[in-house]
C-alpha positions as CSV (number, residue, x, y, z in Angstrom):
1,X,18.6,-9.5,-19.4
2,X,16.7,-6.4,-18.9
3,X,13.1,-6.6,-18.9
4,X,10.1,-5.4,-16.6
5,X,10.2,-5.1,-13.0
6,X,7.7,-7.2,-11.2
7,X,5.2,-5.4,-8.7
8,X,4.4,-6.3,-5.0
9,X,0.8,-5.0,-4.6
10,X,-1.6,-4.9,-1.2
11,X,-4.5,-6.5,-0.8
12,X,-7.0,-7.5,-3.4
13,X,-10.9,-8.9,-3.7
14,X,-11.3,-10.4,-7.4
15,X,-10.7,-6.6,-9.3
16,X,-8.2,-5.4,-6.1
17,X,-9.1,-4.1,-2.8
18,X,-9.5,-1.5,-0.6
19,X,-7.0,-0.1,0.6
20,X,-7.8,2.1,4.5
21,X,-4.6,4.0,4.3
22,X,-5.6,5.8,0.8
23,X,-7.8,8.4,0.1
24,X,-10.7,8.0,-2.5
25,X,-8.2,7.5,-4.9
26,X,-7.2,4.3,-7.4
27,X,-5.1,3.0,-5.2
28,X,-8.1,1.4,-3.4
29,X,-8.8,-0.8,-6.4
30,X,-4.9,-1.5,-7.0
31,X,-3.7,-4.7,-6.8
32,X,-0.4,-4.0,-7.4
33,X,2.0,-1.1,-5.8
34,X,5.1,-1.2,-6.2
35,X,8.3,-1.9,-8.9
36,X,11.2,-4.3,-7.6
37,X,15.0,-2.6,-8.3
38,X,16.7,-5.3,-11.0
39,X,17.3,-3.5,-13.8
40,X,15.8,0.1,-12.5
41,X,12.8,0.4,-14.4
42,X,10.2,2.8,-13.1
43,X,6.5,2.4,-12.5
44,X,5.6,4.8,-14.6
45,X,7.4,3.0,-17.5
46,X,5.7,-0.7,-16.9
47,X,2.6,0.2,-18.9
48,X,4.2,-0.1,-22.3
49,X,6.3,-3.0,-22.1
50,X,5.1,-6.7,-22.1
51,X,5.7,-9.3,-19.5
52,X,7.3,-12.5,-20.2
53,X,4.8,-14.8,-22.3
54,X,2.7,-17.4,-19.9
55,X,-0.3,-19.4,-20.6
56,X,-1.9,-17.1,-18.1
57,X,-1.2,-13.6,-19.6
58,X,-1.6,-15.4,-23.2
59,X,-5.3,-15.9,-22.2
60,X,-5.8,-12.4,-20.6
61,X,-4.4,-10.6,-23.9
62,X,-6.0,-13.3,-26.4
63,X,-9.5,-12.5,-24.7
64,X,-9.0,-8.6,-24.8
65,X,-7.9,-8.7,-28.4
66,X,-10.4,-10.7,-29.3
67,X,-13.3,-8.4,-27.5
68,X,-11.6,-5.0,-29.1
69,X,-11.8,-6.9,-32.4
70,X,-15.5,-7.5,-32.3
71,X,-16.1,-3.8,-30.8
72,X,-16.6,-5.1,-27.2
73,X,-14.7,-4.1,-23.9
74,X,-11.2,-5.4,-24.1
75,X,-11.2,-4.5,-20.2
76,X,-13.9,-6.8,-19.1
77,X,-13.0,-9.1,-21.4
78,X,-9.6,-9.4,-19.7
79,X,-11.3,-9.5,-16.6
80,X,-12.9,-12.3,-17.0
81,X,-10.4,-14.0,-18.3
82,X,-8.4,-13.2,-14.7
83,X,-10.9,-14.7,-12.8
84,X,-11.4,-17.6,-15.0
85,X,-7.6,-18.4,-14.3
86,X,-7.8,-17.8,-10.7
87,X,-5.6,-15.4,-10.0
88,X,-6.0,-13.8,-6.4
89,X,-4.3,-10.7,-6.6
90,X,-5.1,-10.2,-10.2
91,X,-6.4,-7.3,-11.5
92,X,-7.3,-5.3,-14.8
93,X,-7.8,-1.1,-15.1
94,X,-8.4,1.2,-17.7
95,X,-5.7,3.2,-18.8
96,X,-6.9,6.5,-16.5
97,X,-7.3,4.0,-13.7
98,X,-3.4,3.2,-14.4
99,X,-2.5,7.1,-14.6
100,X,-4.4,7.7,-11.5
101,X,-2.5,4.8,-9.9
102,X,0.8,5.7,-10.7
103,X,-0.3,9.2,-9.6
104,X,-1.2,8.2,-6.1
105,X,2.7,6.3,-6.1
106,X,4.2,9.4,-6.5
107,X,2.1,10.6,-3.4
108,X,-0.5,12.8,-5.2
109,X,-4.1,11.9,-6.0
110,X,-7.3,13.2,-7.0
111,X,-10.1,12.9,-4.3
112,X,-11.9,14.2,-1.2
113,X,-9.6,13.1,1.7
114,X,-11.6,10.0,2.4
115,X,-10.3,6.6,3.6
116,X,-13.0,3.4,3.7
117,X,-12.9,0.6,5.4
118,X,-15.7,-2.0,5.4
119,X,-17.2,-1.7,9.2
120,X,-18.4,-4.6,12.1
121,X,-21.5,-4.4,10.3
122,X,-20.5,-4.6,6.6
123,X,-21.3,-1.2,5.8
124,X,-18.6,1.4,4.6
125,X,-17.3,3.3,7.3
126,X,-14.9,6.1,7.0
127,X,-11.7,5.2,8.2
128,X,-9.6,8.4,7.9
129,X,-9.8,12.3,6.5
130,X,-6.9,13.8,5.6
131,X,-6.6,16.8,7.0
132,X,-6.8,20.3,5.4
133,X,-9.0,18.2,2.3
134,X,-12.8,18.9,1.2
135,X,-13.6,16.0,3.2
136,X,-12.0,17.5,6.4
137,X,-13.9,20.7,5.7
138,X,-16.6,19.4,5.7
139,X,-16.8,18.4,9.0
140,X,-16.8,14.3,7.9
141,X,-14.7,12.2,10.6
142,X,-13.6,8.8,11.2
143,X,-16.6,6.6,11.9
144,X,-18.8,8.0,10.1
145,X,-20.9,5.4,7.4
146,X,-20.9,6.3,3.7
147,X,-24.2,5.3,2.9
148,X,-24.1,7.4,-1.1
149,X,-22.2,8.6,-3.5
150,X,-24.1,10.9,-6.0
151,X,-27.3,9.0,-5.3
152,X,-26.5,5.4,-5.8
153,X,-26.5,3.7,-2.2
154,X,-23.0,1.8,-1.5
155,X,-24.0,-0.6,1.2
156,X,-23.5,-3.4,-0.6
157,X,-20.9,-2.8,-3.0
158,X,-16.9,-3.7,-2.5
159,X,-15.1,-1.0,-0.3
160,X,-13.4,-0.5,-3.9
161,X,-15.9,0.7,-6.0
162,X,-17.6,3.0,-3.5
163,X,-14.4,4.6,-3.3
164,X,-13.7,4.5,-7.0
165,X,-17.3,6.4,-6.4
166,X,-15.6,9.3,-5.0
167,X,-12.8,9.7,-7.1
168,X,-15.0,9.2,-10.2
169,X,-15.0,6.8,-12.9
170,X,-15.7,9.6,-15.6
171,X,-13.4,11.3,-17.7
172,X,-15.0,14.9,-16.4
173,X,-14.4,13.5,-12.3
174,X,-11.5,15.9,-12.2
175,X,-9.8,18.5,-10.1
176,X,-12.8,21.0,-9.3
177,X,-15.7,18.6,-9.7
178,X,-18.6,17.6,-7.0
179,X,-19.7,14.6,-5.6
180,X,-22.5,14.6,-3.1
181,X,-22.0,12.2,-0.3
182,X,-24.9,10.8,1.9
183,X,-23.1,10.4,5.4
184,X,-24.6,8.8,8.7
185,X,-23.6,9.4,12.2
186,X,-25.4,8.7,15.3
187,X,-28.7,7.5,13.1
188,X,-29.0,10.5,11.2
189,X,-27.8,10.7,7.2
190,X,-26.7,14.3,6.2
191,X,-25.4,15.3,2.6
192,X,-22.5,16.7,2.1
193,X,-21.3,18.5,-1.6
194,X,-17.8,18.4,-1.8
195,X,-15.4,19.5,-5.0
196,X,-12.6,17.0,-5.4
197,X,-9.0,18.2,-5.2
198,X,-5.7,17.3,-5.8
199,X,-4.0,16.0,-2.6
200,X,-0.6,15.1,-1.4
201,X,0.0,11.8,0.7
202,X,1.5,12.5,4.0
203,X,3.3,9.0,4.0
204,X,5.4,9.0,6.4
205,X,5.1,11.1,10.1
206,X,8.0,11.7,12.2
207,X,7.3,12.7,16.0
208,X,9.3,12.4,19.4
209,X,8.5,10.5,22.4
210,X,9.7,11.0,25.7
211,X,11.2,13.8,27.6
212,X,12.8,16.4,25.0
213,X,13.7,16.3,21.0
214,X,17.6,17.0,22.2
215,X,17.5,14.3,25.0
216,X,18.9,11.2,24.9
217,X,16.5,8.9,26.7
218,X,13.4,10.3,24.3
219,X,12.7,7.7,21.0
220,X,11.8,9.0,17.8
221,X,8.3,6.8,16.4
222,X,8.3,6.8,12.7
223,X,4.9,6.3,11.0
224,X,4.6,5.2,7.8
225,X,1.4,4.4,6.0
226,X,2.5,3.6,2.5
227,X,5.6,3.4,0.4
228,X,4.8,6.2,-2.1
229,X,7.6,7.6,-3.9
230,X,10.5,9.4,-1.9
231,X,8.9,7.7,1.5
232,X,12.8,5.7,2.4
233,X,14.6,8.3,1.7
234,X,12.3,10.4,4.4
235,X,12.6,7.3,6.8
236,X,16.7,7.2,6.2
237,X,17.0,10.9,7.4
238,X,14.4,11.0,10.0
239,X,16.5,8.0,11.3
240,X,20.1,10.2,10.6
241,X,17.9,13.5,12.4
242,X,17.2,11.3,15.5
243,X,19.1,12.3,18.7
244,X,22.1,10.2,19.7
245,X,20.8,7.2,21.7
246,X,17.0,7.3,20.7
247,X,15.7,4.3,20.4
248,X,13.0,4.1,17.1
249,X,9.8,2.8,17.3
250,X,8.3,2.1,13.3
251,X,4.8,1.8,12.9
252,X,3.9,-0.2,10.4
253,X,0.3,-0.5,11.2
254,X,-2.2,-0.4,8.6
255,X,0.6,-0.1,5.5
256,X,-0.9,-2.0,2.5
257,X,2.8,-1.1,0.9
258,X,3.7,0.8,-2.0
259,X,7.0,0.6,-3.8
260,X,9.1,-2.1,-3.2
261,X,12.0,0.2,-3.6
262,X,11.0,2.7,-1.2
263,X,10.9,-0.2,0.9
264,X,14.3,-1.1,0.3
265,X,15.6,1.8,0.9
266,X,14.2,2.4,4.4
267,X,15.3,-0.8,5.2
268,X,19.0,0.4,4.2
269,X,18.5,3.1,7.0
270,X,18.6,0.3,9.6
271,X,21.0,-2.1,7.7
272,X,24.7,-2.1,6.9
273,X,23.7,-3.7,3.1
274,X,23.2,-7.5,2.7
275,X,20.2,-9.1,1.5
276,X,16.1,-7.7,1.8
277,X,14.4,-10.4,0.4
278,X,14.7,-12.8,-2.5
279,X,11.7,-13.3,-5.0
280,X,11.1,-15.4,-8.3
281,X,9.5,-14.0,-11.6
282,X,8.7,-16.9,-13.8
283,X,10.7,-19.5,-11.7
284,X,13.9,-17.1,-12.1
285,X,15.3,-16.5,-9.0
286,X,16.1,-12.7,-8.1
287,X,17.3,-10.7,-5.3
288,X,17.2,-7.4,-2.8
289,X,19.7,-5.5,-1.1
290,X,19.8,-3.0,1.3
291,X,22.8,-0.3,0.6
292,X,25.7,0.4,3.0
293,X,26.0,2.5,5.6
294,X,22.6,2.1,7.7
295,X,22.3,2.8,11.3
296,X,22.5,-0.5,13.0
297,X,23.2,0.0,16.6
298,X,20.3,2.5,17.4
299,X,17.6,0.3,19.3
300,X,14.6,-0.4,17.3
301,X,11.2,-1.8,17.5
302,X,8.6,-2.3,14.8
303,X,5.2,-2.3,15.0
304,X,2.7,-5.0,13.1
305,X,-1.0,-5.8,12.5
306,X,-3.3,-7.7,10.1
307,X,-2.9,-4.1,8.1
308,X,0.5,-4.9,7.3
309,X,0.8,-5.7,4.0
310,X,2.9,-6.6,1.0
311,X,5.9,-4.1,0.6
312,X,5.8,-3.7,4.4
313,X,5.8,-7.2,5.2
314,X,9.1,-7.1,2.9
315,X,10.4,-5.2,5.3
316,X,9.4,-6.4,8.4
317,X,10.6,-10.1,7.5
318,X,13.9,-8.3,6.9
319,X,14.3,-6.8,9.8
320,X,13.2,-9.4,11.9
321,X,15.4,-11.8,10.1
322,X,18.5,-10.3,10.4
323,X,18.2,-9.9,13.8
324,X,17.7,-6.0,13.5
325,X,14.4,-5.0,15.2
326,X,11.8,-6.6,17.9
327,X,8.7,-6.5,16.0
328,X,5.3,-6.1,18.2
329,X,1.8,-6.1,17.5
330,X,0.2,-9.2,15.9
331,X,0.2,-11.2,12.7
332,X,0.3,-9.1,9.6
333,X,-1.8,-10.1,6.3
334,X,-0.1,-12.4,4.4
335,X,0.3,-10.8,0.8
336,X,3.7,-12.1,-0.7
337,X,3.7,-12.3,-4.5
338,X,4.6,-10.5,-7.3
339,X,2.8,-9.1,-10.1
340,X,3.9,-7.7,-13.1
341,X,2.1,-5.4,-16.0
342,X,1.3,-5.6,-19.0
343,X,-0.3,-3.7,-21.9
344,X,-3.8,-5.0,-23.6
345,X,-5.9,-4.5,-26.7
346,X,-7.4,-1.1,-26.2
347,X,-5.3,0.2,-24.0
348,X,-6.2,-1.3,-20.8
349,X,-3.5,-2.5,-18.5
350,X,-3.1,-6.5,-16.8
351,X,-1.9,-6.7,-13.6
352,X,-1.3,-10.7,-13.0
353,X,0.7,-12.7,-10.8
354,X,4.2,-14.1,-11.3
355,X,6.1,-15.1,-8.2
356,X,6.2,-14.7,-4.9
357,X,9.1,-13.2,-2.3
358,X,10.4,-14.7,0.4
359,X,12.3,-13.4,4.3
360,X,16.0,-13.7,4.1
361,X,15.3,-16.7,6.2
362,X,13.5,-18.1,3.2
363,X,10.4,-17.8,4.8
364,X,7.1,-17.4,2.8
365,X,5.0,-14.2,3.4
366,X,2.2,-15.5,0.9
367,X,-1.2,-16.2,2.8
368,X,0.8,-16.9,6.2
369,X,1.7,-13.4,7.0
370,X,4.7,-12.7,9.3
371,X,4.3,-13.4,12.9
372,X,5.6,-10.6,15.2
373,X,8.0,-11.7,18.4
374,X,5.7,-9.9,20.8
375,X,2.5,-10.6,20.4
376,X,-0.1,-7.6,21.5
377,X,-3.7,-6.5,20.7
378,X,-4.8,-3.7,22.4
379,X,-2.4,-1.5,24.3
380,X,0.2,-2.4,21.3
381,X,2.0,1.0,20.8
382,X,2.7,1.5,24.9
383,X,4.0,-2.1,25.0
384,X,6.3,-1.4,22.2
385,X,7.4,2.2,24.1
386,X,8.2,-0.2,27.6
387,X,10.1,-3.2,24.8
388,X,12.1,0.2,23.1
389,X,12.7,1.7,26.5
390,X,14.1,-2.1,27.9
391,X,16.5,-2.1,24.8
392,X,18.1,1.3,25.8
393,X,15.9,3.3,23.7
394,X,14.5,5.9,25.8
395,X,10.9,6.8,26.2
């Protein structure tokens, strides 16, 4: 039975949250990232189909069809409704939220080149500037606090909406607008005018450790922030590229996921097929699987942290499980179900939750979070070099 496919999203506060790997774009108040592969339906088609009648999604729709009805907001109707129910990881948008999101999947996105975090102090902190973007520039840099957007101070509001700030809530926030940032460092708040631009995610970085790119005792480290779209398939042939005998090291540090396909897929690079991870949509019990022909004799480590999320967790439990990899670093977040789409009154879009996946072990990711064999804090990267090197990976 063909039907929608169910989406694994990152981390979420109420209506989603922040995510530090993207850059001012809706993907910092997503709650859901990425399709799962049963019946091959793509993101970009989930809007207009319905998901599987529950009480919960019943309420959601009932409220926002009510509140279009009586010439109110079907979208904060709807969101209401989703926290009345409870759900974690649920979350509503409008529909140029949702175009923006599925944007940002394909690895494009409309923004300055800023990633927030929330900092030690509970102000927002940039986190990352992507180079080459208005942001970069501009001479902004990681550390630095966002204090305001266009005038409105964002100390206290969620790291998602001072970033949904910066990409702009309005239809005109386009390609080729301005937004005026108030930025601190040191004690001392400059503003900064920069015109927001359409930018490409660098998802995944490929670089070579050790000696020499042609010898065999260097190790390739494979960096992968998110799993936009084409991401495995750029893991898979880094992996093929790498010189015979380099051990790889995969950082999955700080990846709040993506597309649970992409995921898949880079997990077929290190796996000769059999299973990814099972999950359940509605009680109905489904399944992933890697595809044939993946290197599995090339040593390889991963690396973990609390920033592991979702999609990446997916595959970390894999390879972990199936006795593929030595992940290091420490526990990662904890974010294991599913959510699936559906359209509302008024064209906004539910995201709510449906299931939850589990390790091929059967192990739950959800609110546990996958606990690494090496545990490290600081120093995590060089341990995992010395564990890649011990395996007969180089380095």
């Amino acid at each position: 039975m063909s039907g929608p496919s169910p989406c694994l999203g990152p981390r979420g506060v109420r209506r989603g949250a922040a995510l530090a790997l993207v850059f001012a774009s809706v993907l910092a108040t997503a709650a859901a990232t990425g399709a799962l592969p049963r019946d091959g339906v793509k993101s970009s088609d989930l809007a207009t189909r319905s998901v599987a009648s529950t009480v919960e999604s019943d309420e959601v729709a009932d409220a926002a069809a009510q509140a279009v009805a009586d010439g109110k907001s079907g979208k904060e109707a709807a969101e209401k409704a989703v926290s009345r129910i409870g759900d974690r990881w649920g979350a509503v948008y409008d529909e140029r939220q949702y175009e923006e999101f599925e944007q940002a999947l394909d690895g494009s996105y409309t923004g300055v080149g800023i990633a927030a975090e929330r900092s030690a102090d509970g102000l927002v902190e940039v986190a990352r500037v992507q180079p080459g973007s208005p942001a970069d520039r501009a001479g902004v840099e990681a550390g630095d606090l966002l204090r305001t957007v266009d005038g409105r101070r964002v100390d206290g509001l969620p790291v998602a909406e001072a970033v949904a700030l910066l990409r702009g809530d309005r239809t005109e926030a386009s390609v080729g607008t301005t937004v005026v940032l108030g930025i601190q460092r040191d004690g001392v708040v400059r503003t900064e005018t920069l015109r927001r631009a359409r930018l490409s995610m660098e998802a995944v970085t490929v670089r070579h450790i050790g000696l020499d790119r042609s010898d065999s005792s260097a190790a390739v480290l494979i960096e992968v922030d998110s799993f936009t779209k084409g991401s495995g398939a750029e893991i898979r042939e880094a992996v093929r590229n790498a010189p015979a005998g380099a051990g790889i090291l995969l950082d999955l540090r700080g990846n709040s996921g993506g597309l649970v396909t992409e995921a898949v897929t880079a997990a077929s690079a290190f796996l000769d097929g059999g299973l990814v991870a099972t999950y359940d949509v509605h009680g109905e019990q489904r399944a992933l699987y890697a595809q044939p022909g993946g290197d599995t004799d090339r040593p390889l480590v991963v690396l973990v942290d609390g920033g592991t999320m979702s999609a990446a967790e997916l595959l970390t439990g894999a390879l972990q499980d199936r006795g593929r990899a030595v992940t290091v670093g420490s526990r990662t977040f904890g974010k294991g179900s599913v959510q699936m789409p559906s359209r509302l009154a008024g064209g906004s879009v539910a995201e709510l939750t449906v299931g939850h996946y589990r390790t091929p072990a059967g192990r739950s990711v959800e609110g546990s979070g996958i606990s690494p064999d090496l545990v490290v804090g600081a120093g995590a990267e060089r341990r995992a070099e010395t564990v890649l090197s011990g395996l007969g990976g180089g380095s």
